[in-house]
C-alpha positions in Angstrom: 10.1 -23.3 25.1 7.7 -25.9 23.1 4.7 -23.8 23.9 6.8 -20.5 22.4 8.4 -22.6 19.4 4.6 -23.0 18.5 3.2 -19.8 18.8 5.6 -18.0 16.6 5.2 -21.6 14.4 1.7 -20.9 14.2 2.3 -16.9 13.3 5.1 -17.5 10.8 1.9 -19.7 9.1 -0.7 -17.3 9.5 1.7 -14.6 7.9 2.4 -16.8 5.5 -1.5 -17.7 4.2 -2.2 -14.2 4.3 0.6 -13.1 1.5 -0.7 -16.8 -0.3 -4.5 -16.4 -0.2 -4.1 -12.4 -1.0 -1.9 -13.5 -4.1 -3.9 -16.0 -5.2 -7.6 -14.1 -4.5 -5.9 -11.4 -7.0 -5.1 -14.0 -9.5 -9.0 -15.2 -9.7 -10.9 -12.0 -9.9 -8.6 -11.4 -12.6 -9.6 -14.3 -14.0 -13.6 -14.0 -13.4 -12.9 -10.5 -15.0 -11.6 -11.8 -17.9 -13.7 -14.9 -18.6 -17.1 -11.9 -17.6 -15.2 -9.4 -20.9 -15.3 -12.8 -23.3 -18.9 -13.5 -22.2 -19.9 -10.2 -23.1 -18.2 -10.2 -26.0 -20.1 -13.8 -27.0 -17.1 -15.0 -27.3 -16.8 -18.9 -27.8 -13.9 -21.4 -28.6 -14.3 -25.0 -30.9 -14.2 -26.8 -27.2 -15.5 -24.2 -25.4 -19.1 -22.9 -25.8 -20.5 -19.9 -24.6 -21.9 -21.8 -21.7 -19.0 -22.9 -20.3 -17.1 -19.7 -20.5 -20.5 -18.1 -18.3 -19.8 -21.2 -15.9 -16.3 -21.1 -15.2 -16.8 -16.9 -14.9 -19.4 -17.8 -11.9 -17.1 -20.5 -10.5 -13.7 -18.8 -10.6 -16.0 -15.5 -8.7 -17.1 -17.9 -6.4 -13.5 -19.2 -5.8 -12.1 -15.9 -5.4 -14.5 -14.9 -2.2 -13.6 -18.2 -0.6 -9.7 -16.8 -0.9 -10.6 -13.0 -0.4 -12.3 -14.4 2.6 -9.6 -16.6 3.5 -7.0 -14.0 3.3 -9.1 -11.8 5.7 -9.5 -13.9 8.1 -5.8 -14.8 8.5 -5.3 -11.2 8.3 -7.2 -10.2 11.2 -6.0 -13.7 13.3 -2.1 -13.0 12.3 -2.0 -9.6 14.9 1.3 -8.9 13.3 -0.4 -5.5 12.4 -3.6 -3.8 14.6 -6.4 -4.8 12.3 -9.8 -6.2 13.7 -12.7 -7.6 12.7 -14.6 -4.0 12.2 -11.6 -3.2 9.9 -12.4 -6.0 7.5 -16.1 -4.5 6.8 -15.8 -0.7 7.7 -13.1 1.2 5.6 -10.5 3.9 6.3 -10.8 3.4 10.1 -8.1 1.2 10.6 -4.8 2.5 12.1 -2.2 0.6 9.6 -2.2 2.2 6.8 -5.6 3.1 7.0 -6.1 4.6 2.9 -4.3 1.3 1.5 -6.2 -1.5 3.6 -9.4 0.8 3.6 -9.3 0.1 -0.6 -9.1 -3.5 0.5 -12.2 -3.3 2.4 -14.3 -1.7 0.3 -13.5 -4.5 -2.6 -14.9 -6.8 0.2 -17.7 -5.2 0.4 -18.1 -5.1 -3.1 -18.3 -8.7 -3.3 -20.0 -9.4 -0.7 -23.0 -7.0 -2.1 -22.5 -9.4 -5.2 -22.8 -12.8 -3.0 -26.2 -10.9 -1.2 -27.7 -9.9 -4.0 -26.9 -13.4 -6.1 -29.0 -15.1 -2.9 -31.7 -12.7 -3.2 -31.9 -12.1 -7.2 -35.4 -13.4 -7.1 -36.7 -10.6 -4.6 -34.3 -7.8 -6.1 -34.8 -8.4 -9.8 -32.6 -8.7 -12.7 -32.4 -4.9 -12.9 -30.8 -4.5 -9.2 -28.7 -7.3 -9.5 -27.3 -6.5 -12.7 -26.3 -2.7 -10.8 -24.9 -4.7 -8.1 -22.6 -7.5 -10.6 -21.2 -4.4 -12.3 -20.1 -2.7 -9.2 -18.3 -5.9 -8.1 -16.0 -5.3 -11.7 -15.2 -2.4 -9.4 -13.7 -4.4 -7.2 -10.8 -5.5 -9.3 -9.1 -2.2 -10.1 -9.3 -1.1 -6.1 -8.1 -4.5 -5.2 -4.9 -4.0 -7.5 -4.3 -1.0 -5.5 -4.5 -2.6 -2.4 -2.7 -5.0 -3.1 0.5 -3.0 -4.1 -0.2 -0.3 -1.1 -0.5 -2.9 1.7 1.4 -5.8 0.5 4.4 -7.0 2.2 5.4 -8.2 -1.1 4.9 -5.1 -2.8 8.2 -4.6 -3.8 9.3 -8.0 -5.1 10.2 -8.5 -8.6 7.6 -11.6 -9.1 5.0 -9.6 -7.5 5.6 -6.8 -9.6 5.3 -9.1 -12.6 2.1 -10.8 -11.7 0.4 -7.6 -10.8 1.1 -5.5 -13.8 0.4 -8.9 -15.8 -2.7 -8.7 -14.7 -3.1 -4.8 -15.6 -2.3 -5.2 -18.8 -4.0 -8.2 -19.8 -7.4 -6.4 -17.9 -6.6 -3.3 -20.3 -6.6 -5.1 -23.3 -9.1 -7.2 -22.9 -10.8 -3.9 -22.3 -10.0 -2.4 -25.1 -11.2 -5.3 -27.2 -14.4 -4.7 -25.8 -14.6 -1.4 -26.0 -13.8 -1.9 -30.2 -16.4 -4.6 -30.7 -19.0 -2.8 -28.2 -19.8 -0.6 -31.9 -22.5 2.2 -31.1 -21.1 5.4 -30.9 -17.4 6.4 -31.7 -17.0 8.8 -29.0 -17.7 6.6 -25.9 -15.9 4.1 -27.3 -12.6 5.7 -28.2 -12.8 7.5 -24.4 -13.2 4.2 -23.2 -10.3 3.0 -25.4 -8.0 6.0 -23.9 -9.1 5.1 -20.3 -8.0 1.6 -20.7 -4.7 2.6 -21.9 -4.0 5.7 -19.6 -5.2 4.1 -16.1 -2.2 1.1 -16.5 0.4 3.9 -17.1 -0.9 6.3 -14.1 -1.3 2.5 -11.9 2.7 2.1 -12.7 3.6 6.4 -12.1 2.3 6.1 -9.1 3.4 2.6 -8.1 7.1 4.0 -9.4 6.7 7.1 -7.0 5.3 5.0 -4.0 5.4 2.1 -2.7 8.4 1.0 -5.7 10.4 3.3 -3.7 12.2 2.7 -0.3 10.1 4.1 2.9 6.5 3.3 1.1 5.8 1.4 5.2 6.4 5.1 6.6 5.1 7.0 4.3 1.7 4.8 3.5 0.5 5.3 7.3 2.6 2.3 9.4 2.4 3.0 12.7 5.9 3.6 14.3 4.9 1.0 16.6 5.1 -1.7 13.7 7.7 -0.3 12.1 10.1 -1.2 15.0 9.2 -5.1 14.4 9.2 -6.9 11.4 7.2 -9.9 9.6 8.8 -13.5 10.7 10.1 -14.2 7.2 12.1 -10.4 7.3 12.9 -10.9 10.9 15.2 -13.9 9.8 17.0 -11.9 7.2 18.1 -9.1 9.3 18.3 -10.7 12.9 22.2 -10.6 12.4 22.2 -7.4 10.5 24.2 -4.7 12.4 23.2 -1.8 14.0 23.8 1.4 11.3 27.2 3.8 11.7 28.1 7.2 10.6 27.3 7.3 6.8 26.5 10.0 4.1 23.3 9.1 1.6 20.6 11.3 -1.0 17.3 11.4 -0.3 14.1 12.0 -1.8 10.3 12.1 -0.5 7.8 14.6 0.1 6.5 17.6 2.1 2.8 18.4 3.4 2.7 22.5 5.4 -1.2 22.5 6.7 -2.1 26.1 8.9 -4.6 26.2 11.4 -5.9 29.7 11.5 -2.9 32.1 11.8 -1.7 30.4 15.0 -0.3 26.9 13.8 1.6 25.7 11.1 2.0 21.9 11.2 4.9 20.3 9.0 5.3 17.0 8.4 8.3 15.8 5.8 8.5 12.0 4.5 11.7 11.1 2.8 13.5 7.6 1.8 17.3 7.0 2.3 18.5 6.1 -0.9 21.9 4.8 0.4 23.9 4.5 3.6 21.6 1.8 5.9 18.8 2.9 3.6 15.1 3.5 5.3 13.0 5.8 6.0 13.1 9.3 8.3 10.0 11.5 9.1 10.6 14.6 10.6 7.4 17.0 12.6 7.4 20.7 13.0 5.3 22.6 14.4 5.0 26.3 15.1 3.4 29.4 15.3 4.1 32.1 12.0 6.6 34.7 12.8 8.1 37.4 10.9 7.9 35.5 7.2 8.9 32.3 9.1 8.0 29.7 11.6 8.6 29.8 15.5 9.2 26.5 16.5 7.4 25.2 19.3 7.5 21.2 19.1 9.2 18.7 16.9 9.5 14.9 16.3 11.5 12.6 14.1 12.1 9.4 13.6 14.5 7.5 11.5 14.2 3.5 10.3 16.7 2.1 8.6 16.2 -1.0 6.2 19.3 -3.2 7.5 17.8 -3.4 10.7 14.0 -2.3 11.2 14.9 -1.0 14.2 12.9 2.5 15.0 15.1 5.5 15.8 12.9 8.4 17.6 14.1 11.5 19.2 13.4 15.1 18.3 14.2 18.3 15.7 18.1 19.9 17.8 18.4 22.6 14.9 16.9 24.1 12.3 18.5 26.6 9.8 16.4 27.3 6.4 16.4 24.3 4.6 18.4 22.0 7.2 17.4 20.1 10.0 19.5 18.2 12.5 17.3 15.6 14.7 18.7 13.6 17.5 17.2 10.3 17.4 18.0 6.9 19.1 16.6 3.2 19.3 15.2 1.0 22.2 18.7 -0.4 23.6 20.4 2.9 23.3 21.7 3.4 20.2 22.3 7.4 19.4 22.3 9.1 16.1 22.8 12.4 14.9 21.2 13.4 11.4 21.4 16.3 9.4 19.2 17.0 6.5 20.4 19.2 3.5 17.4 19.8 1.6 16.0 20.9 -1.9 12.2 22.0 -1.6 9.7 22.0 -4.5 6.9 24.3 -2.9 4.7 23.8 -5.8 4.8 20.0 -5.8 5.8 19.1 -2.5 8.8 17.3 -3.9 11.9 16.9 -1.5 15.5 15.8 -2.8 19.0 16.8 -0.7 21.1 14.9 1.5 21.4 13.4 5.0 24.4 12.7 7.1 24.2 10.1 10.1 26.7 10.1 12.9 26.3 7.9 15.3 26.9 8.9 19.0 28.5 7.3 22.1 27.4 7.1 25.3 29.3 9.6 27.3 28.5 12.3 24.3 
């Protein structure tokens, strides 16, 4: 019992310096990124000389690897989710959510190209290292991204403040160095429009993903994970009842890919925006028939947010636009759910309804 109380002690802590040192490494390159904007602008304060600003821009980068560093290595330790050590240095190979941590690793790498190249700036020469320092500025805007299309927190109203604080401060301070860069007008108002359209497309998107209920499906969680949940959620819902027969809208998206003119492969996303709430993915595939599809194999899966707990089964009827799926979870637990659905074949876009009834055991 000791030896158990201190393992999931020990993984509730290593969950828990993960969120913290991710948090805080965004914070600092923030930071460095600001203090680098006033040094290039020679910009100096009545107690703080241009000096100082350079010096506390190369501490605060410094301080930031320590935590990006930090927050990797508790990342990879933690083994809530499948990522290894090759995942923190390779990008996009990793099975959880491989696009979203794959951003993450390549702002590693980024500043790790910076730390290299810092140690060797005698043998590369100002010229190489100065390539290098700008591509770590690179490193900010994908880290953003990661951090609201892998973090746990994503969806939290603080972490929503902080990250979007930092978007906007990053955009203005961009701007004002766009204005004072002088030189020619043109590059400098399209800079100017950059830095004012990229925090509006950062929030559309962030609205439309992972702001919405199901962003774990839909950004590439395995199903595996889905059906477990981090130690600080696992307390909230451990009492949390198993869902019933309820009526809710939906919304998500659909991707059709064709393989030759034998296979069509469907795959549809959506989040449940009432009832026990979640996420549902349903899987067709078939071979083209007659204006249609003939269905030859089908998936779907169903997680709702009360409980985490992963519903899988399979596609029991399809009829146009609405598809019934038979799903249930590890101890049992049957539901029936029919889709109703609206489809937006030039965008993708999905709306309708589903209806869950739950099934008993001699049905």
């Amino acid at each position: 019992m000791n030896v158990t109380m201190l393992a999931a002690g020990n993984a509730k802590v290593l969950w828990y310096l993960t969120r913290g040192s991710g948090v805080v490494a965004l914070l600092l390159l923030t930071g460095s990124l600001l203090l680098g904007i006033l040094n290039a602008l020679r910009w100096q304060g009545g107690r703080w000389p241009r000096f100082a600003v350079g010096d506390l821009h190369r501490n605060l980068t410094l301080l930031s690897i320590v935590f990006v560093a930090l927050h990797v290595v508790t990342t990879v330790a933690d083994g809530f989710a499948p990522i290894g050590f090759v995942d923190a240095f390779v990008p996009f190979i990793s099975p959880y959510r491989p696009i979203w941590l794959g951003l993450g690793t390549v702002a590693f790498d980024l500043l790790l190209a910076l730390v290299v190249t810092s140690l060797l700036r005698a043998r590369v020469g100002p010229k190489l290292w100065r390539g290098f320092h700008w591509l770590a500025y690179a490193s900010w805007p994908v880290a953003v991204l990661h951090s609201f299309g892998t973090g746990s927190d994503a969806r939290l109203g603080w972490l929503e403040v902080l990250g979007f604080g930092c978007v906007a401060l990053v955009s203005l301070a961009v701007i004002a160095r766009v204005i004072a860069g002088g030189g020619d007008a043109r590059p400098r108002i399209a800079g100017a429009a950059a830095a004012l359209v990229a925090p509006l497309a950062i929030f559309a998107w962030y609205s439309t993903g992972p702001g919405e209920h199901g962003w774990a499906a839909r950004s590439g969680t395995p199903v595996a994970i889905l059906s477990r949940r981090a130690p600080a959620a696992r307390i909230l819902t451990s009492a949390a009842a198993p869902p019933t027969s309820f009526a809710a809208a939906v919304r998500g998206r659909i991707r059709e890919t064709t393989a030759g003119s034998r296979r069509v492969t469907i795959r549809l996303d959506v989040s449940v925006l009432g009832g026990s709430g979640g996420a549902a993915r349903i899987d067709l595939q078939g071979i083209p028939a007659g204006g249609g599809v003939s269905l030859t194999a089908s998936g779907a899966s169903y997680v709702p947010a009360t409980t985490g707990a992963v519903y899988s089964g399979s596609v029991v009827g399809l009829q146009g636009t609405r598809i019934v799926a038979r799903v249930s979870d590890s101890s049992g637990q049957r539901l029936d759910l029919a889709f109703d659905l609206s489809i937006d074949t030039s965008s993708g876009r999905v709306t309708g309804t589903v209806s869950a009834a739950r099934r008993g055991d001699g049905e």
